[in-house]
The first five atom37 places (N, CA, C, CB, O) and aatype in JSON, in Angstrom:
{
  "aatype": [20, 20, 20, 20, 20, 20, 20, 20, 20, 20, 20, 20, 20, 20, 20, 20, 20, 20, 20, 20, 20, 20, 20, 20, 20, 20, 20, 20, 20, 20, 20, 20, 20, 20, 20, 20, 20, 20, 20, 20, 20, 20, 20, 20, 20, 20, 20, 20, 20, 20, 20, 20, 20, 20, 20, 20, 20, 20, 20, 20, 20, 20, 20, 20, 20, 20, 20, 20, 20, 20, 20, 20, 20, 20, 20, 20, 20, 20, 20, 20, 20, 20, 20, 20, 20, 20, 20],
  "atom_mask": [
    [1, 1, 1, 1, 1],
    [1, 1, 1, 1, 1],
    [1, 1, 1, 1, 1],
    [1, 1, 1, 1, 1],
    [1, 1, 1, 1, 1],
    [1, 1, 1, 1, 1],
    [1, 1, 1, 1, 1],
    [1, 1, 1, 1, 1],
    [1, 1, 1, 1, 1],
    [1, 1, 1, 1, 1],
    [1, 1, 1, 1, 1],
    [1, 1, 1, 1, 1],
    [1, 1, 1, 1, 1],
    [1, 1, 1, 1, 1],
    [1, 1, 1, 1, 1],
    [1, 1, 1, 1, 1],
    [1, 1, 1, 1, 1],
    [1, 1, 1, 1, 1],
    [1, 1, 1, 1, 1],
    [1, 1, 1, 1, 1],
    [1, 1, 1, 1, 1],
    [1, 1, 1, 1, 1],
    [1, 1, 1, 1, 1],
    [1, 1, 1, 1, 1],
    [1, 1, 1, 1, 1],
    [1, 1, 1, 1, 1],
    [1, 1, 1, 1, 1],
    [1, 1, 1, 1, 1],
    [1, 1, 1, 1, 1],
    [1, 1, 1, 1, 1],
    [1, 1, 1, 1, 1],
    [1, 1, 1, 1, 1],
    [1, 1, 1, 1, 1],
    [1, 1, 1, 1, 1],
    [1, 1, 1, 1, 1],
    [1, 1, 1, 1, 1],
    [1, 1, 1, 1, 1],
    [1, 1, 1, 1, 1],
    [1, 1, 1, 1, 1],
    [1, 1, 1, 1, 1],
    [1, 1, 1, 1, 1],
    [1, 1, 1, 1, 1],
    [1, 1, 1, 1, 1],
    [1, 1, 1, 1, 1],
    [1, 1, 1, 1, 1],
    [1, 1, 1, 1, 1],
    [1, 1, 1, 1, 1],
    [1, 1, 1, 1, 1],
    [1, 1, 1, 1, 1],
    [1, 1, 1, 1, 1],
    [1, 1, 1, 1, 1],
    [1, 1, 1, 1, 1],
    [1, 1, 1, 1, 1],
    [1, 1, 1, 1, 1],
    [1, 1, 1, 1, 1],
    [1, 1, 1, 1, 1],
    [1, 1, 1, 1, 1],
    [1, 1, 1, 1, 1],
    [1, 1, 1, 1, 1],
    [1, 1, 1, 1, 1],
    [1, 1, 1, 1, 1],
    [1, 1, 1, 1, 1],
    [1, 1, 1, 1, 1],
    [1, 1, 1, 1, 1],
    [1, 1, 1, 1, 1],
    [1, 1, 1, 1, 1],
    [1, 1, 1, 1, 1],
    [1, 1, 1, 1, 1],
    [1, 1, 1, 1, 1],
    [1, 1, 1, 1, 1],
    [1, 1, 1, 1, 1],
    [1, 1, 1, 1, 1],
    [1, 1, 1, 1, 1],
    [1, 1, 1, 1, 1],
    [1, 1, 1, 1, 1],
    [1, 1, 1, 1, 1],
    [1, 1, 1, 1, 1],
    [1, 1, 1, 1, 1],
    [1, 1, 1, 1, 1],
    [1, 1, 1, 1, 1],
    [1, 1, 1, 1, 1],
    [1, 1, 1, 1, 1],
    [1, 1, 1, 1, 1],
    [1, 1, 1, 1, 1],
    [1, 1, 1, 1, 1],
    [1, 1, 1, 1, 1],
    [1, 1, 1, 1, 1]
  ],
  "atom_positions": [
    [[0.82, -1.19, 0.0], [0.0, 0.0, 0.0], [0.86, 1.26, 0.0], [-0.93, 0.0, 1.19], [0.32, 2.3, -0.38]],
    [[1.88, 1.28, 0.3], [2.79, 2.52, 1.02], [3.5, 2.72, -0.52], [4.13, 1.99, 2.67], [3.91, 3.84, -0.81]],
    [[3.62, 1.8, -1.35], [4.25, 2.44, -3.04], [2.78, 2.56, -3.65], [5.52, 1.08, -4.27], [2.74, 3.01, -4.79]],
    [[1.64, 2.25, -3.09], [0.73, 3.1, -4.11], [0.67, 4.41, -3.9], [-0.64, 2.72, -4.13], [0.68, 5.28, -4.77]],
    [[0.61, 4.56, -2.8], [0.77, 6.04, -2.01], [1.42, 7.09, -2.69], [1.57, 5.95, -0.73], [0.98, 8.17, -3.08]],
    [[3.16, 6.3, -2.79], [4.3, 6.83, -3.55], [4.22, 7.37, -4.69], [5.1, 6.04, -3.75], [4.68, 8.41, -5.18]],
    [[3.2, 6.04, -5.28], [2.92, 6.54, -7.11], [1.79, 8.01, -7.16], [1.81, 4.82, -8.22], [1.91, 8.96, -7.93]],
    [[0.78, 7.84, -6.15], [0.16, 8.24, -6.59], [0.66, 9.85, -5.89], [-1.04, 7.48, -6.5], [0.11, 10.73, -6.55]],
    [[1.37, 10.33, -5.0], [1.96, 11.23, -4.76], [2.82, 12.32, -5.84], [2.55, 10.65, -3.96], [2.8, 13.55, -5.86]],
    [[3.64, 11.27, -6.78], [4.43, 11.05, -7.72], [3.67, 11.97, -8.82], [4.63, 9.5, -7.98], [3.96, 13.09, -9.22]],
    [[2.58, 11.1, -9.18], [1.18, 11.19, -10.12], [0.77, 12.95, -10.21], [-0.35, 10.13, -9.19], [0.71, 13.72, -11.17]],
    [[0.52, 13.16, -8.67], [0.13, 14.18, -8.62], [1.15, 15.33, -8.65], [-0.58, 14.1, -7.7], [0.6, 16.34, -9.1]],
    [[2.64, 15.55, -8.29], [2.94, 16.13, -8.7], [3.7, 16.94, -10.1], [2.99, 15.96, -8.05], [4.02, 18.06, -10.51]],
    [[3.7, 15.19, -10.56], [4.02, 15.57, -12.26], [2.75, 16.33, -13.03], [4.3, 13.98, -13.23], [2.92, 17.04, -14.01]],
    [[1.27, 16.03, -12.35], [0.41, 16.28, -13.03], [0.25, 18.32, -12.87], [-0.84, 15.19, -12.51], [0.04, 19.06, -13.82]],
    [[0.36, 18.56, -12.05], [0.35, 19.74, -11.3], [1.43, 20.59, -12.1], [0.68, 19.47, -9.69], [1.08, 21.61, -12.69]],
    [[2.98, 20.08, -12.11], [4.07, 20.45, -12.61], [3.63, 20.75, -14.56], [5.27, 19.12, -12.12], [3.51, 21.72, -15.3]],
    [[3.54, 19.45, -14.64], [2.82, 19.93, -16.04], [1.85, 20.97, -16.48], [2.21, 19.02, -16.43], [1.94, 21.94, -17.23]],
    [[0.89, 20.45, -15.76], [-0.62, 21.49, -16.14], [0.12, 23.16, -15.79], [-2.45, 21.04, -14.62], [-0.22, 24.14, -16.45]],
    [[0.98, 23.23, -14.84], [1.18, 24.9, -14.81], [2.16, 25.28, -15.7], [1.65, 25.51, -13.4], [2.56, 26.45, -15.76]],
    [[2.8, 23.89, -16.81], [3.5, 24.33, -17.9], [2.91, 24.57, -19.1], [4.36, 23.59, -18.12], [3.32, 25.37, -19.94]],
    [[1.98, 23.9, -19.16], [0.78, 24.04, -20.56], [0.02, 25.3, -20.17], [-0.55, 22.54, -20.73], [-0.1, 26.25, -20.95]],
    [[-0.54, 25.26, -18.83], [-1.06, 26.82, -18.84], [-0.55, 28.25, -18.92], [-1.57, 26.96, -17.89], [-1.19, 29.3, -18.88]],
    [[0.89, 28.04, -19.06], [1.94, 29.03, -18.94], [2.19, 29.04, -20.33], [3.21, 28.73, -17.99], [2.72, 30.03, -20.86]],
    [[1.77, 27.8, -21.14], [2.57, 28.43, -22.59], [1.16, 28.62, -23.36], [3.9, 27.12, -23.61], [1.09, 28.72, -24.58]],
    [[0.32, 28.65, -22.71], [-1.67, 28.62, -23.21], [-1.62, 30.15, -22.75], [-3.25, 27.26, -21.98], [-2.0, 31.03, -23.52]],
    [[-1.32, 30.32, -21.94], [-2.44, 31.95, -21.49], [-0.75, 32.88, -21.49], [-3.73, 31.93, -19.02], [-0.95, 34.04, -21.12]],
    [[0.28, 32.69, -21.72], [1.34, 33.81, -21.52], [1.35, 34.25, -22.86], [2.87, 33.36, -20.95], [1.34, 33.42, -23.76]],
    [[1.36, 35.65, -23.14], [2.38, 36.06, -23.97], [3.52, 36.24, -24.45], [2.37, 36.46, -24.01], [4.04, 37.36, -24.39]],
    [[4.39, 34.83, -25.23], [5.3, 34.31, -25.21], [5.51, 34.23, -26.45], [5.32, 33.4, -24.55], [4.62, 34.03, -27.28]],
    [[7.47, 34.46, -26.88], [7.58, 34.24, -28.03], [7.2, 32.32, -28.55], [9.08, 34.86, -28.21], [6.62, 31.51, -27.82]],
    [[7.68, 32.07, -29.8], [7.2, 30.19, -29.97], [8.98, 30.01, -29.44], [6.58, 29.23, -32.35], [9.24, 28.82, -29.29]],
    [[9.82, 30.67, -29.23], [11.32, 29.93, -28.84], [10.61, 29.69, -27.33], [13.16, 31.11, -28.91], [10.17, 28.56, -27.15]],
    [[10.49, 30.41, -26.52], [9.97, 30.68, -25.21], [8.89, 29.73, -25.35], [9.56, 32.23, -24.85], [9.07, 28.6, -24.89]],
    [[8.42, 29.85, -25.6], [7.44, 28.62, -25.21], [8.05, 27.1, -25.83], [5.77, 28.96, -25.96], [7.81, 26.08, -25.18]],
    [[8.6, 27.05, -26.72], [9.26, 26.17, -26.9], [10.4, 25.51, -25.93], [9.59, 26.52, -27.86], [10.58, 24.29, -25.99]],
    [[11.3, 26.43, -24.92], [12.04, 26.03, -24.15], [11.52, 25.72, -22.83], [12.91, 26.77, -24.19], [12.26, 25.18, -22.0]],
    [[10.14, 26.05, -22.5], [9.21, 25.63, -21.66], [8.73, 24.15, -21.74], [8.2, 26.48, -21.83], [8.78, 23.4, -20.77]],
    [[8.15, 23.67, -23.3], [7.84, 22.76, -23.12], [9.12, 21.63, -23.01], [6.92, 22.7, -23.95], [9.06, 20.54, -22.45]],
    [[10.23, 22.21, -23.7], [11.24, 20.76, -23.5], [11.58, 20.72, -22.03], [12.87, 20.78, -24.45], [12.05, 19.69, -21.55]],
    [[11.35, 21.84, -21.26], [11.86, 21.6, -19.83], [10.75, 20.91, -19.43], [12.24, 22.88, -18.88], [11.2, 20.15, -18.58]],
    [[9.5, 20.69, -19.53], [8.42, 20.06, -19.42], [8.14, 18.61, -19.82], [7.71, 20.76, -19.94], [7.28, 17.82, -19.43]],
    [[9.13, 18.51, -20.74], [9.27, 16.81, -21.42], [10.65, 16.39, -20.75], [9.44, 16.68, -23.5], [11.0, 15.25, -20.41]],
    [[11.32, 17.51, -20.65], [12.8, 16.47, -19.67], [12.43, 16.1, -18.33], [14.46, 17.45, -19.31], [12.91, 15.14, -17.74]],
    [[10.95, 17.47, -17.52], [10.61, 16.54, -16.26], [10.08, 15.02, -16.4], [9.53, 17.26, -15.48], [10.41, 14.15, -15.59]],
    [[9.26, 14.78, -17.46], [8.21, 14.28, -17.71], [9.01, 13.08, -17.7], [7.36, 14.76, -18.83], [8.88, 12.46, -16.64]],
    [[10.16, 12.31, -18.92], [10.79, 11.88, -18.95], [12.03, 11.34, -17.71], [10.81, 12.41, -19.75], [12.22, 10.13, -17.58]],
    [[12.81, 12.31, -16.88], [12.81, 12.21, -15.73], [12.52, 11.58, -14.45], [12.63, 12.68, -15.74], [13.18, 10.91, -13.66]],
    [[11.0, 12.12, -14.51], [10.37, 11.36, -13.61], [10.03, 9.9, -14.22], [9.16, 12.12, -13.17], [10.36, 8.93, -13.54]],
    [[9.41, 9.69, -15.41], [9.39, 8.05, -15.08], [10.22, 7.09, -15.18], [8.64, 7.47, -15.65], [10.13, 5.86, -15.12]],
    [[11.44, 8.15, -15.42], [12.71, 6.9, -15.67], [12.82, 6.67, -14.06], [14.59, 7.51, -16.59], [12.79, 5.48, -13.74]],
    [[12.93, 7.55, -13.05], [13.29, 7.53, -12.01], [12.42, 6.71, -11.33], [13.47, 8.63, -11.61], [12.88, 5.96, -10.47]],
    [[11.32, 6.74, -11.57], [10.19, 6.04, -11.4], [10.07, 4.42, -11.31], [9.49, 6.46, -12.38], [9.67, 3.54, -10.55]],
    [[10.65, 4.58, -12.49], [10.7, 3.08, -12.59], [12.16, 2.15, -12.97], [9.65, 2.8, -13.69], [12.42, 0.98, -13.25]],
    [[12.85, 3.29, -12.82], [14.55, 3.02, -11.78], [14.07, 2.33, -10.35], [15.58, 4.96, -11.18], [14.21, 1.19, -9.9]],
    [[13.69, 3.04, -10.05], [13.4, 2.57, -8.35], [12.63, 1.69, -8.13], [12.83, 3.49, -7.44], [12.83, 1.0, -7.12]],
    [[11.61, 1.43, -8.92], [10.84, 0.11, -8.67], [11.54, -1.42, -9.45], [9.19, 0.44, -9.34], [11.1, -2.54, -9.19]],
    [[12.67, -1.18, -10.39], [13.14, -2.1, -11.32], [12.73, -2.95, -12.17], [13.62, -2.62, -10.94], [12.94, -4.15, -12.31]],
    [[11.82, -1.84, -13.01], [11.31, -2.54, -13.65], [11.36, -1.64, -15.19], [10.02, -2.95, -12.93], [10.45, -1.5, -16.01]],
    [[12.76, -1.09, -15.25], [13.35, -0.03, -16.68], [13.1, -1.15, -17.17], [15.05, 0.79, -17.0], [12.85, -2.2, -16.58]],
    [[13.19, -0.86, -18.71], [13.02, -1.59, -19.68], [13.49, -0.74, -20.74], [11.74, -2.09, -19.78], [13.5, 0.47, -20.52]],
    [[13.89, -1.17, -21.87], [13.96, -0.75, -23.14], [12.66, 0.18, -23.46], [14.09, -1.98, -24.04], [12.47, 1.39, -23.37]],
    [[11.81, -0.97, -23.88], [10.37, -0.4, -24.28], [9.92, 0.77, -23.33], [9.19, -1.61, -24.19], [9.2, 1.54, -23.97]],
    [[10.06, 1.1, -22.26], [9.54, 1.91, -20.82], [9.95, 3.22, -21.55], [10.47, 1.52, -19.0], [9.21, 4.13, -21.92]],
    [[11.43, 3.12, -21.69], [12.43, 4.24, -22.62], [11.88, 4.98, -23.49], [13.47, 3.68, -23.46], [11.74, 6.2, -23.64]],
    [[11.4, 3.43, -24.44], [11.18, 3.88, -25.48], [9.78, 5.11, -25.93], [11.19, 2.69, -26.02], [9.73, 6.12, -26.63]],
    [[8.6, 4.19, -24.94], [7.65, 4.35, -24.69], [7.69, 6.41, -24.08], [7.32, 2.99, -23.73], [6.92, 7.15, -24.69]],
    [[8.35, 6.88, -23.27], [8.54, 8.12, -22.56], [9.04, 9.11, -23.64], [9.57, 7.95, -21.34], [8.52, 10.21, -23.83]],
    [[10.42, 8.46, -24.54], [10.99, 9.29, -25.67], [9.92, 9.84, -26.83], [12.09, 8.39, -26.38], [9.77, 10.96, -27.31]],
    [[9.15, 8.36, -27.11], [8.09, 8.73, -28.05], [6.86, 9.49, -27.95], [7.72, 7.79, -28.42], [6.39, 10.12, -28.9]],
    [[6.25, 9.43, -26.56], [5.45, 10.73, -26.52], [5.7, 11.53, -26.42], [4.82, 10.97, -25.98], [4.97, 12.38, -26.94]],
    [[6.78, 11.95, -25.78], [7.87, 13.06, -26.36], [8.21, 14.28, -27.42], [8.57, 12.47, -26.69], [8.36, 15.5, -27.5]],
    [[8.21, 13.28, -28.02], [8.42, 13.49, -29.9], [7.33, 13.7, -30.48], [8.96, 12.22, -30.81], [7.43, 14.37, -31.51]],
    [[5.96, 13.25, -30.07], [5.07, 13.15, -30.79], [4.5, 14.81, -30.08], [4.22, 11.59, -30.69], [4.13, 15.53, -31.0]],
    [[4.41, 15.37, -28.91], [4.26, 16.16, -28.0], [5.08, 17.3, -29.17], [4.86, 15.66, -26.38], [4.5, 18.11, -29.9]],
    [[6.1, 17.14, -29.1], [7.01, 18.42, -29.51], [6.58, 18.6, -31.04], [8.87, 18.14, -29.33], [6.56, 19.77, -31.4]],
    [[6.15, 17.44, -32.2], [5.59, 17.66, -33.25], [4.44, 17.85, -33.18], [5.77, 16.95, -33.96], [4.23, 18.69, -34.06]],
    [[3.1, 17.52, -32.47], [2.07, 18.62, -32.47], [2.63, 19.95, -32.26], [1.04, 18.4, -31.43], [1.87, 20.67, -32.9]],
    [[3.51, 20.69, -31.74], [3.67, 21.46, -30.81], [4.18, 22.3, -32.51], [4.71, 21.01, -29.21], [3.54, 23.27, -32.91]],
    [[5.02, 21.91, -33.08], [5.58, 22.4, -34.13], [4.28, 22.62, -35.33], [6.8, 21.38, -34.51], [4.24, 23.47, -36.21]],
    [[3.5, 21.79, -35.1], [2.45, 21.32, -36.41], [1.6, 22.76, -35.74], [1.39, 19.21, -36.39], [1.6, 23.85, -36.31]],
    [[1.02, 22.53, -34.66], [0.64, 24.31, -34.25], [0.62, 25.14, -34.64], [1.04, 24.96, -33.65], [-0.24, 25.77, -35.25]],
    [[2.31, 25.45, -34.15], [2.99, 26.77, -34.94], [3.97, 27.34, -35.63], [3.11, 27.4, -34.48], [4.86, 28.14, -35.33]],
    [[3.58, 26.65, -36.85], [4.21, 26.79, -37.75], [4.12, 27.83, -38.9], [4.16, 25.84, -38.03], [4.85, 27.95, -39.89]],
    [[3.16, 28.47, -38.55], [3.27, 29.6, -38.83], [3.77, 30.61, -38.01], [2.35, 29.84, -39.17], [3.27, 31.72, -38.18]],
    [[4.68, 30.5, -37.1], [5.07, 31.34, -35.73], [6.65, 31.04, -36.38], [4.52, 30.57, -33.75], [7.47, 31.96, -36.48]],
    [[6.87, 30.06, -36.67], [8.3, 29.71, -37.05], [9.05, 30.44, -37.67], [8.43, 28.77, -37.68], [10.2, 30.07, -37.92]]
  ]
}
């Protein structure tokens, strides 16, 4: 019970950490570099945390990796597909 706790502690502050990064690049008046260096600091927490995550529980994997890099990528190409007319 005491690592669900953990996760879900975990859960909540990535969720929190995030949401005040999307709302910061949603409602600021920001150049697209600036908001752009927001969201990669937002995908290196993101990334970060579940490596660490699941460092500590031992259960990394390749795929886990893989799985974190690729939403990632897919995150930063909506992000580009956006504004691309800002570019």
């Amino acid at each position: 019970m005491r690592n669900l706790h953990q996760h879900i502690a975990l859960y909540v502050f990535e969720i929190i950490i995030l949401g005040i990064g999307f709302i910061v690049i949603l409602n600021a008046d920001l150049s697209f570099w600036a908001q752009l260096v927001i969201l990669l600091f937002m995908l290196f927490f993101y990334i970060a945390v579940g490596l660490i995550r699941h460092t500590k529980d031992h259960d990394m994997h390749g795929k886990v990796m893989l799985e974190y890099i690729s939403i990632s990528i897919i995150v930063i190409l909506i992000f580009f597909l956006i504004n691309i007319s800002r570019i």
